[in-house]
C-alpha positions in Angstrom: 28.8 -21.9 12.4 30.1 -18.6 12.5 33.8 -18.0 13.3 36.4 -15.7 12.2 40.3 -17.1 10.8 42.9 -15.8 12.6 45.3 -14.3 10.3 49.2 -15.2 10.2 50.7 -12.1 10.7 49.2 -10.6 13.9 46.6 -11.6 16.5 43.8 -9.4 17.2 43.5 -7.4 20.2 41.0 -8.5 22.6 42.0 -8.0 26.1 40.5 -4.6 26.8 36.8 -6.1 26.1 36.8 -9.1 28.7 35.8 -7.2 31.4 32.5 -8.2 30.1 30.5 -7.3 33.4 31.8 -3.9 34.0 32.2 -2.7 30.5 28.0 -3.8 30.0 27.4 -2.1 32.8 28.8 1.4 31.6 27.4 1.3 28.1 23.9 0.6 29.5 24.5 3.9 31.8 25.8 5.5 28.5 22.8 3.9 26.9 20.4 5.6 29.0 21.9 8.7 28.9 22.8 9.5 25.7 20.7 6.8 23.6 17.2 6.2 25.0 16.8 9.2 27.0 13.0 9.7 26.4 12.2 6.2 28.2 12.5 4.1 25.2 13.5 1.4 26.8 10.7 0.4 29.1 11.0 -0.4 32.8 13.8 -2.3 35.0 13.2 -5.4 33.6 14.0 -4.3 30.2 16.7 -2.5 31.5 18.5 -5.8 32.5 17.4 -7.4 29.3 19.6 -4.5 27.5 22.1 -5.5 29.9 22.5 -9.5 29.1 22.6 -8.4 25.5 25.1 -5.4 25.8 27.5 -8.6 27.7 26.1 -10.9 24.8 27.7 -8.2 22.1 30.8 -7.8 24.3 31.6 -11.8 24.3 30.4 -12.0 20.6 33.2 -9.4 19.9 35.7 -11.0 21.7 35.2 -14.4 19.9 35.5 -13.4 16.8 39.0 -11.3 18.0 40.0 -14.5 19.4 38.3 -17.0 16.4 35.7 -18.6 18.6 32.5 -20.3 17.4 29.5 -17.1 17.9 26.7 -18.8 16.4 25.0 -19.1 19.9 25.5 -15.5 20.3 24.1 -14.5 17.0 20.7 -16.1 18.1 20.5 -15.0 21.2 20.6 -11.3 19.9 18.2 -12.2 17.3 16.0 -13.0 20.0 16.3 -10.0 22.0 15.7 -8.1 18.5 12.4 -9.7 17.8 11.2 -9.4 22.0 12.4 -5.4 21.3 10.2 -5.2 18.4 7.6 -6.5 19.8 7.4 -4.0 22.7 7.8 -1.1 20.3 11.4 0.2 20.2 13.2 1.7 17.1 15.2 -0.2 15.2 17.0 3.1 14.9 17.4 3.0 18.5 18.8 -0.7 18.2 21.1 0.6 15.8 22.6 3.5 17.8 23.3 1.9 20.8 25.1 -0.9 18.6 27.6 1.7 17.3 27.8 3.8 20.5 29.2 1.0 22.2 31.3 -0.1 19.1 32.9 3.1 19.3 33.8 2.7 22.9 34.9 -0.5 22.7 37.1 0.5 20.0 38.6 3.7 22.1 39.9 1.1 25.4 41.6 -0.7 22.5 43.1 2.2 21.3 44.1 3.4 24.1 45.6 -0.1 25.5 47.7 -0.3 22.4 51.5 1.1 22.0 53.5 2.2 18.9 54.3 -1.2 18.1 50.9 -2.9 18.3 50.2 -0.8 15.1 49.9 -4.7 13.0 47.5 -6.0 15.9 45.4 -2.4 15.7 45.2 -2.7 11.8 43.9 -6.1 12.0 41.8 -5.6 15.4 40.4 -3.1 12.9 38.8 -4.9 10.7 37.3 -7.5 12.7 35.5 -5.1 14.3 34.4 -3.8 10.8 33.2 -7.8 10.9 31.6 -8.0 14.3 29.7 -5.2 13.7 27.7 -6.5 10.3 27.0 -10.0 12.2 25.2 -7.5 14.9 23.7 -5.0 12.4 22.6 -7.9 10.6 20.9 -10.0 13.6 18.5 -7.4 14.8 17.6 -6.6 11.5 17.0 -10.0 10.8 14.9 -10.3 13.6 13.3 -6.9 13.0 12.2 -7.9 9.6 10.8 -11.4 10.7 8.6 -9.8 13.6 7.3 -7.2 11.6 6.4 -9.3 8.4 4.6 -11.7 10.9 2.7 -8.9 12.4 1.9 -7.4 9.1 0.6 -11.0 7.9 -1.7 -11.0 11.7 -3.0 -7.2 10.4 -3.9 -8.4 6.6 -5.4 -11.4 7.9 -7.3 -10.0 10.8 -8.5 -7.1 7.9 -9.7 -9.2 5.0 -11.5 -11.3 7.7 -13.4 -8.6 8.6 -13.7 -6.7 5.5 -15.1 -9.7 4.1 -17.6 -9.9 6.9 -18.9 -6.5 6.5 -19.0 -6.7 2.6 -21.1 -10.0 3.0 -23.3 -8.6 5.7 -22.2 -11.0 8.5 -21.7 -9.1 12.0 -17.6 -8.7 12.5 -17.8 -7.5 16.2 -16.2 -10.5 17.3 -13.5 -10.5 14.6 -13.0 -6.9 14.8 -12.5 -7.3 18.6 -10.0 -10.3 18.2 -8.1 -8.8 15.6 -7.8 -5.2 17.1 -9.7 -3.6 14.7 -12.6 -1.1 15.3 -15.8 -1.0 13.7 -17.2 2.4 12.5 -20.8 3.8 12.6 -20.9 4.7 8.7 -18.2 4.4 5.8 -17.2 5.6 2.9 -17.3 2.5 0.3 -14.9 3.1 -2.6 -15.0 0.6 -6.1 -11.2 0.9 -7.4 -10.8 -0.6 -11.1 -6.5 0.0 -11.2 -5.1 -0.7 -14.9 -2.3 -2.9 -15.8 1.3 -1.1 -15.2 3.2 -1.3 -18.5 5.6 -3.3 -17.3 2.9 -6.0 -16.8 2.8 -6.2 -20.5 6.8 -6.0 -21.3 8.2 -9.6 -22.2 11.4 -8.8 -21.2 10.2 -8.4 -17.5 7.9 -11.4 -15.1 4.5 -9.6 -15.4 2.9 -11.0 -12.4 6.1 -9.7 -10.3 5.4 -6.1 -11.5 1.3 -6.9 -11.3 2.7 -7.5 -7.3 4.3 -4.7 -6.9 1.8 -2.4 -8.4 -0.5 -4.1 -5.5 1.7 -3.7 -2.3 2.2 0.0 -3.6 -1.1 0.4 -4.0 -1.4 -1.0 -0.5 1.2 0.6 1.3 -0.2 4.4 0.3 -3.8 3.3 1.4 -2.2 2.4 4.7 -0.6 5.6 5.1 -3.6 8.0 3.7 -6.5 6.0 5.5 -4.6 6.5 8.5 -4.3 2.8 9.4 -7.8 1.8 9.4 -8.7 1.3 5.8 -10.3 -1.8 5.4 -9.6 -3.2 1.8 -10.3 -6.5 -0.7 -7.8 -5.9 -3.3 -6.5 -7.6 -6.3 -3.8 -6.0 -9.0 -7.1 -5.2 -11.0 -9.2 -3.3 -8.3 -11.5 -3.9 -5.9 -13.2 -2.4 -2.5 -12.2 -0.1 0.3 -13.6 1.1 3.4 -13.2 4.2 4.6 -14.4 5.0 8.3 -16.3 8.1 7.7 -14.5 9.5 11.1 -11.3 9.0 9.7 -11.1 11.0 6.4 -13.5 13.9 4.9 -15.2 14.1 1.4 -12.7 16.2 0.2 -9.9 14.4 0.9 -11.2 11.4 -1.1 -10.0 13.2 -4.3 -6.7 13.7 -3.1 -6.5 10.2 -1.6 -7.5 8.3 -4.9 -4.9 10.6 -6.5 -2.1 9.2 -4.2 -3.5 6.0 -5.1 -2.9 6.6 -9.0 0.9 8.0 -8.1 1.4 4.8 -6.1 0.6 2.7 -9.0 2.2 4.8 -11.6 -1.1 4.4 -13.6 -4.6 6.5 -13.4 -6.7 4.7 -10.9 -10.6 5.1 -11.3 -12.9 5.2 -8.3 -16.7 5.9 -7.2 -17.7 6.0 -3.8 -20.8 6.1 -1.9 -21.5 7.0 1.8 -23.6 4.3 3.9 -23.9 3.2 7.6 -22.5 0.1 8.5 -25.0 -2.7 8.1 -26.1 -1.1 4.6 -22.3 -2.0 3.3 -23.2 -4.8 1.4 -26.0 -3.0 -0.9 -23.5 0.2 -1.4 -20.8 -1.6 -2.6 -22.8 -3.2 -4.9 -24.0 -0.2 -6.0 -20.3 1.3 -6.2 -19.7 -1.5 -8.3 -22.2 -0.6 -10.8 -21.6 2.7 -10.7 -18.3 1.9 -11.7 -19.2 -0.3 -14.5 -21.1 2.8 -15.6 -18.0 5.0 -15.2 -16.0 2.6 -17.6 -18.9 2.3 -19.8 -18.7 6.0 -20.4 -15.4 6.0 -20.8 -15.3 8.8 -18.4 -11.7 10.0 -16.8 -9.9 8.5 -14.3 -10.2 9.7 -10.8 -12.9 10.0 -8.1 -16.9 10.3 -9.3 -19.5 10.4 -7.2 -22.8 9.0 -6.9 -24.1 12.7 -6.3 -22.6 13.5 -9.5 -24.2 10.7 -11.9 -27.2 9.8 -10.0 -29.0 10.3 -13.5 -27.0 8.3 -15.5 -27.0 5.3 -12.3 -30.9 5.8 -12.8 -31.3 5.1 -16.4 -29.5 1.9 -16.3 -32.3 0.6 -14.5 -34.3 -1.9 -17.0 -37.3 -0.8 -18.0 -39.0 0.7 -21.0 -37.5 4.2 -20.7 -34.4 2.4 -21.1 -35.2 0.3 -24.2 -36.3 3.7 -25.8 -33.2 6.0 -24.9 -31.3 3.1 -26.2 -31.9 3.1 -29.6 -32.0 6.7 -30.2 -28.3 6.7 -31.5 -29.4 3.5 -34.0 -29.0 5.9 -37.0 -25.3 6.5 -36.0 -24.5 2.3 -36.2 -23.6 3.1 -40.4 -21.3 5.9 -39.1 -19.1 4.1 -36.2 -16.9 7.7 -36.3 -19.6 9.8 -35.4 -20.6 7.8 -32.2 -16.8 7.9 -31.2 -16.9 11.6 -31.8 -20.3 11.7 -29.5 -18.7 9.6 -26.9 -15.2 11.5 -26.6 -17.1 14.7 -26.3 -19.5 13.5 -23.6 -16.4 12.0 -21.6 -14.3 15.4 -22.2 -16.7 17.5 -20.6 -17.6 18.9 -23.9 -14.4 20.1 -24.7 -14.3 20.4 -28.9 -10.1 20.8 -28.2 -9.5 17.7 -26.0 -11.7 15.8 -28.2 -9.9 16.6 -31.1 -6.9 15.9 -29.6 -7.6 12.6 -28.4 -9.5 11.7 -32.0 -6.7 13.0 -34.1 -8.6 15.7 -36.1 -9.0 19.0 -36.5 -11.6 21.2 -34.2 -13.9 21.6 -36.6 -14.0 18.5 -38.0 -15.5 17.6 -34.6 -17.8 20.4 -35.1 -18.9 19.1 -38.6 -19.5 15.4 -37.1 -21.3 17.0 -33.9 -23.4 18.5 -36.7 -24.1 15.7 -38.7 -25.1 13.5 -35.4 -27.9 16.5 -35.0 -29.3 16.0 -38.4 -28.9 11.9 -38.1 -30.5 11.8 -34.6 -33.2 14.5 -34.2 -31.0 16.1 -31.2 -28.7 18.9 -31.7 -25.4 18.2 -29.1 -25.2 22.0 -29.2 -28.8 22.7 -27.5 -28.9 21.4 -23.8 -31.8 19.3 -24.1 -30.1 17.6 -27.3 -27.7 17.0 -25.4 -29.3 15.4 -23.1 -31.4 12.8 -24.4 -27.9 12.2 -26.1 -26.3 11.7 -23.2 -28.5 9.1 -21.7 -28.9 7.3 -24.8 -25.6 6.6 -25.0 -26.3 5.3 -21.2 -28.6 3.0 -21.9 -27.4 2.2 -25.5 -24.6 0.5 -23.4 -27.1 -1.7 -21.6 -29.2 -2.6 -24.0 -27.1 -5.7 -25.9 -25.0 -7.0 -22.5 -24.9 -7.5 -19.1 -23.1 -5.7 -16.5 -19.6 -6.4 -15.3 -18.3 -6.1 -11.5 -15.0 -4.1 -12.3 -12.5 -4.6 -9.9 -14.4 -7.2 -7.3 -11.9 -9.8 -6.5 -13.5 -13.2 -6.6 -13.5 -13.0 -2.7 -16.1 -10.7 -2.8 -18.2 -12.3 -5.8 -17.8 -15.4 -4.1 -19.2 -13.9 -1.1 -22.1 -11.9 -2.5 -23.2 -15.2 -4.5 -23.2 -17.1 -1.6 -25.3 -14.9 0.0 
């Protein structure tokens, strides 16, 4: 039960604020003038809604002046706040109108009061200070409880059909009931996100910062697909959808950046192009492509199938594959000099980064680049050394294991296995 005490010293004024009928009656006119100008507030009917609410807030005010029992106004404005954001209007909106007509309340107090009502003022005052939290605080309230249920109908409505078009199982009807449009062709994205330091701190819960990395993660795909990303995600990765009308290939980059900033750690990310019905096979394929990616050890960020179709190709099984992968066997006695091999590959070649990362000097990378020429038969420095190098080390990291779906929540691998 909500209900203010009455202080000993002075009552509260109330008086001017009783006149519940007229007083509503302005503020809505002062509503729609000043407030909601640009047809915020929808139709007649609405209109007298904002009405029996403004009267609510008016009667709510004058119980607490007067120490009544308001609990029964509290819910009825916590109703009218979820019907209001439902149809669409501002909370902002809410808000103003709230302290526009706090203010005029306040002013017919002030100017029903004398010189020696200065106690009563002081304390009329304050109680207003209180009214106005218990009405702040029940539209928000209700604000917050529509919109979380409405997010939960969204997330629901888009794993359902994600899942559907990852599986291959038409999502027309879905997609229909849950208000969500189905593209032509789509850009399907493999996201493998790392664990955020804090995941790992044992001063701190590490699944409540693995959480938060996710809705982050989450919230910036919302904003950067637009509102019609389609997504499976865990706190380790998984798949996106991308309607190919809604975004262009080079803004994937940039949106798999936003990604990383969102998580606070470097996301990494292929993507392949497909039409719709062809979604299961490409994000299998983005999957491995991914593995690939890790494999490598390439950087973080966006690759493209366009951009490693050779490397996908030789992790096909087969004989060429057998054979490129034990090209580098003479470097197993020398674990350092593969290392050196793979940073280089990864850093684009750069002899500088490569030391950096390796701790060494640049030409000790030149001297082990050197000595892998003389152990292998295939000088890095000559483009087709480099080469076979290249792909050995592609299908060297086939040859002994099996591939690994990075970032696929079990959803999806449940899914595809059922299938």
């Amino acid at each position: 039960m909500i209900k203010a005490t009455q202080p000993l010293t002075a009552a509260p004024i109330s008086g001017p604020l009783r006149d519940t009928r007229g007083l509503s009656a302005a503020l809505v006119a002062h509503f729609a003038e000043h407030v909601a100008r640009c047809g915020t507030l929808p139709g007649d009917a609405l209109r007298g809604e904002v009405t029996a609410v403004t009267r609510t807030c008016l009667e709510l005010a004058a119980g607490v002046l007067e120490g009544r029992d308001v609990s029964a106004k509290v819910e009825r404005l916590q109703r009218a706040g979820a019907d209001w954001a439902r149809e669409g209007i501002p909370i902002g909106t809410i808000h103003r109108a709230v302290h526009d007509g706090f203010a005029v309340g306040f002013d017919l107090i002030v100017d029903a009061t004398g010189p020696e009502d200065y106690a009563r003022l002081a304390v009329t005052a304050r109680r207003l200070f209180e009214v106005l939290a218990i009405v702040d605080s029940a539209f928000a309230v209700s604000y917050v409880r529509e919109h979380r249920a409405v997010v939960a109908e969204h997330h629901t409505a888009v794993h359902t059909v994600a899942s559907a078009l990852l599986a291959g199982h038409p999502a027309s009807t879905m997609s229909r009931a849950g208000g969500i449009e189905i593209d032509e062709s789509y850009y399907v994205l493999a996201l493998s996100i790392p664990s955020h330091p804090g995941e790992d701190d044992p001063r701190v819960d590490g699944e409540v910062v693995a959480r938060r990395k996710l809705r982050r993660v989450q919230s910036e795909l919302a904003r950067s697909g637009r509102g019609r990303a389609l997504s499976l995600l865990s706190a380790d990765g998984g798949t996106v959808l991308l309607p190919a009308a809604e975004v262009t290939p080079a803004e994937l980059g940039d949106l798999v950046d936003g990604l990383s900033t969102a998580a606070q750690v470097p996301v990494t990310a292929t993507v392949i192009h497909t039409e719709t019905h062809r979604i299961p096979e490409a994000a299998e394929q983005a999957h491995e492509l991914l593995d690939m990616v890790h494999r490598l050890e390439c950087a973080p960020g966006l690759h493209r199938f366009d951009d490693l179709a050779m490397e996908y190709q030789l992790t096909r099984p087969g004989p060429a594959r057998e054979y490129l992968g034990t090209l580098l066997d003479p470097l197993d006695a020398y674990p350092e000099l593969l290392e050196t091999l793979r940073r280089h590959i990864g850093n684009d070649l750069s002899r500088r980064h490569t030391a950096r990362v390796l701790g060494v000097h640049t030409n000790t990378v030149d001297n082990r680049l050197k000595r892998i020429g003389q152990l292998t038969g295939f000088d890095p420095a000559q483009p087709s050394g480099l080469w076979y190098l290249r792909s050995a080390l592609v299908a060297r990291s086939y040859r002994k294991s099996e591939r690994v779906r990075i970032g696929r929540p079990d959803t999806m691998v449940a899914s595809s296995a059922a299938k």
